[in-house]
Backbone as CSV, one residue per row, in Angstrom:
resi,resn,N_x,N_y,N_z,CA_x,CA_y,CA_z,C_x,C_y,C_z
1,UNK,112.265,-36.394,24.889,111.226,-35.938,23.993,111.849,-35.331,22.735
2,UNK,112.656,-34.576,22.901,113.587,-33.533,21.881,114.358,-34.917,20.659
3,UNK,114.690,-36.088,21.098,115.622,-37.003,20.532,114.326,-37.793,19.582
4,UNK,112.485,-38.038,20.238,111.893,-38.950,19.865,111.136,-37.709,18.317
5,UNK,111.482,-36.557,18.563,110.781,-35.106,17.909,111.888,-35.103,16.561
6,UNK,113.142,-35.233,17.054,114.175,-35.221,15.914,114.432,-36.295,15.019
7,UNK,113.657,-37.260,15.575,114.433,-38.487,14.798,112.921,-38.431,12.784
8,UNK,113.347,-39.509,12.124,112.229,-39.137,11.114,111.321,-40.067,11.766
9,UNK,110.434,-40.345,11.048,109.325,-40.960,11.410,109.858,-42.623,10.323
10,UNK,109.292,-43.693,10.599,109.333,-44.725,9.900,108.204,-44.845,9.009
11,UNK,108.912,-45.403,7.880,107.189,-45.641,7.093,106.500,-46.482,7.478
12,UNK,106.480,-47.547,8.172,104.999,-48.054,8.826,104.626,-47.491,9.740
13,UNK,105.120,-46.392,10.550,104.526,-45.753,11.630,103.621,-44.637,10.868
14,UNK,104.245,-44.269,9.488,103.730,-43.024,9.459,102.765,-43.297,8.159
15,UNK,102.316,-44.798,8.156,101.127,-45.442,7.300,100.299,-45.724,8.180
16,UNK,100.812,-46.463,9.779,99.538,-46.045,10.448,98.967,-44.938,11.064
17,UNK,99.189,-43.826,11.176,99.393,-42.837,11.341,98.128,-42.378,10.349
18,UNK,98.385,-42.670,9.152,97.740,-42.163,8.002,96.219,-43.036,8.146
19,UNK,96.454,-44.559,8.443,94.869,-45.104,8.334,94.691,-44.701,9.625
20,UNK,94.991,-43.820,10.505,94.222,-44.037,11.816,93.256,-42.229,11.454
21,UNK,94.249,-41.822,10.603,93.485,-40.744,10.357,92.513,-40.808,9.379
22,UNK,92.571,-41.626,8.481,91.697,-41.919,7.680,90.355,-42.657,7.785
23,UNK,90.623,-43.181,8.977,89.105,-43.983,9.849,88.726,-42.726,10.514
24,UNK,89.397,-41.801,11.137,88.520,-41.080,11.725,87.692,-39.842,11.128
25,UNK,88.421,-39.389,9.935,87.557,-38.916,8.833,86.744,-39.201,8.075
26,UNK,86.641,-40.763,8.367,85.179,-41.388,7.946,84.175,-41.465,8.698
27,UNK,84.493,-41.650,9.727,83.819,-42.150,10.892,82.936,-40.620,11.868
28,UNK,84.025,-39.648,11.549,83.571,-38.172,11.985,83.843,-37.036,10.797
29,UNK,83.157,-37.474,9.832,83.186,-36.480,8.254,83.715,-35.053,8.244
30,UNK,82.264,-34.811,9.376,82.325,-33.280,9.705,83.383,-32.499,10.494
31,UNK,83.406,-31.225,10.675,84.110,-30.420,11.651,83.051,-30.549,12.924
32,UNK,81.945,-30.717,12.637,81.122,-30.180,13.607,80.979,-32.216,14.399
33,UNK,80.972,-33.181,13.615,81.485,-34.098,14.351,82.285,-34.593,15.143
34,UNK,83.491,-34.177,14.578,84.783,-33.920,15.178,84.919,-33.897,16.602
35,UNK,84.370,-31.940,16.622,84.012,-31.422,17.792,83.247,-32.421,18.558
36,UNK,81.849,-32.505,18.189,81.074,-33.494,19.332,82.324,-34.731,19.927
37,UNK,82.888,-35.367,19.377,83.190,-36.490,19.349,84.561,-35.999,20.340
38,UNK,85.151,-35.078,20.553,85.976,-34.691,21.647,86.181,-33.915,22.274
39,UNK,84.508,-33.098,22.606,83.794,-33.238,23.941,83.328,-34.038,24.552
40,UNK,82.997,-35.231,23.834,82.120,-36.416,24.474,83.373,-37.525,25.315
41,UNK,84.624,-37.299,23.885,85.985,-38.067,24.686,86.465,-37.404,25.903
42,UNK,86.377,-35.607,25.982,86.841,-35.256,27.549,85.972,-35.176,28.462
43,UNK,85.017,-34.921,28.100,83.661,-35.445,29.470,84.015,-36.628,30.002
44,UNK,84.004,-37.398,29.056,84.223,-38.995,29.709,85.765,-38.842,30.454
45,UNK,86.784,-38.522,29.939,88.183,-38.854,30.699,88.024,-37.989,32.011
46,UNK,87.071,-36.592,32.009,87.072,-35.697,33.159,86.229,-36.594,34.195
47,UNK,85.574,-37.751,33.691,84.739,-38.543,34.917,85.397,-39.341,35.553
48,UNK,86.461,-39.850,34.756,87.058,-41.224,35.191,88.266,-40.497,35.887
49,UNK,88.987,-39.586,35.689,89.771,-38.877,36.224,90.016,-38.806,37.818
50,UNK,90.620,-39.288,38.392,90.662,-39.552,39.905,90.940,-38.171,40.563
51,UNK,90.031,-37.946,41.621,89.565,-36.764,42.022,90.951,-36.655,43.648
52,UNK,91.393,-35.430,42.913,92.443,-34.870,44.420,91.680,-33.828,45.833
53,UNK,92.923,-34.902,46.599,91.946,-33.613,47.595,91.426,-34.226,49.167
């Protein structure tokens, strides 16, 4: 982790990087979208989440 943290970033990684953030600031404008939008993503992963026990 420490070697993948140190190294730089590449510029096409860190252009997609940039449109992936840039769709999602379109797509969720708000702060208050945002939010909805990942509570709604951990509700869902807390369902599918395989239950221990």
């Amino acid at each position: 982790m420490r070697d993948a943290l140190a190294r730089p970033i590449a510029a096409e990684e860190r252009e997609d990087v940039l449109a992936l953030v840039r769709w999602f600031t379109r797509r969720y404008p708000t702060a208050a979208a945002r939010l909805a939008y990942v509570r709604q993503a951990y509700a869902r992963w807390q369902r599918a989440r395989p239950r221990s026990g």
